[in-house]
C-alpha positions in Angstrom: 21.3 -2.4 5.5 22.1 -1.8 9.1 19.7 0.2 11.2 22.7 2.5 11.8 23.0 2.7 7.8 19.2 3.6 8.0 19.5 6.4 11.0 22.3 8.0 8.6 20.7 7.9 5.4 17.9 9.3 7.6 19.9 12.2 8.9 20.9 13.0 5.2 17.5 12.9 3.7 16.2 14.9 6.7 19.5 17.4 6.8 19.8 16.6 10.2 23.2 16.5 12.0 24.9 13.2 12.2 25.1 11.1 14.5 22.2 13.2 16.0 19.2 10.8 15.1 18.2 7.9 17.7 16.3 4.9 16.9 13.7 5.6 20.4 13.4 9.0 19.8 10.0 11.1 19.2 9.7 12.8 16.1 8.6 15.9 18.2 12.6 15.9 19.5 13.5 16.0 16.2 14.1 19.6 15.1 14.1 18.7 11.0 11.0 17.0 11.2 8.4 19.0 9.5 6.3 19.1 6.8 9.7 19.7 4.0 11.0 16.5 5.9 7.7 14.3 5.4 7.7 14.8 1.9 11.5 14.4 1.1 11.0 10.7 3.5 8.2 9.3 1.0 10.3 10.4 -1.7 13.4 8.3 -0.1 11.1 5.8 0.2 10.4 5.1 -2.7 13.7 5.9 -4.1 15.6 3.6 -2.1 13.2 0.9 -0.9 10.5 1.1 -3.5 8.2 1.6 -0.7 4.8 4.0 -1.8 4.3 5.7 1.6 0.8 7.5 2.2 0.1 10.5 4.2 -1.6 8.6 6.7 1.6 6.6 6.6 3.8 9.5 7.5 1.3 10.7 10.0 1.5 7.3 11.8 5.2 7.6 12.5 5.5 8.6 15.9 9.7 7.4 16.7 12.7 7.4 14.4 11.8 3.9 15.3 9.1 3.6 13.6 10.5 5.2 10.2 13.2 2.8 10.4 11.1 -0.2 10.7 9.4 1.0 6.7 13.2 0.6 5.4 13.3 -2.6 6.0 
């Protein structure tokens, strides 16, 4: 998967606009981003990647960046 495959299945689990989601920018930029949006990312997670993704996990995420880098 390309990391533009990964911004856009990124805006769709987050509802967010597309093409509006940067791989540098702060999660605090990000209008979607809230507690609704953590929850439906671990889901994804583990849906698409198989990937178990903690609390602390989602806390640690900082960057769309650093989202992208668990869908690998």
């Amino acid at each position: 998967m390309t990391e533009q495959e990964k911004i856009a299945l990124l805006e769709e689990t987050l509802d967010a606009e597309e093409g509006s989601l940067k791989a540098d920018m702060e999660l605090t930029e990000v209008e979607e981003y809230d507690s609704m949006a953590k929850l439906s990312i671990i889901v994804m997670m583990e849906d698409e990647f198989g990937k178990k993704l903690s609390a602390d996990d989602v806390r640690a995420f900082k960057t769309v960046g650093d989202i992208l880098k668990w869908m690998e």
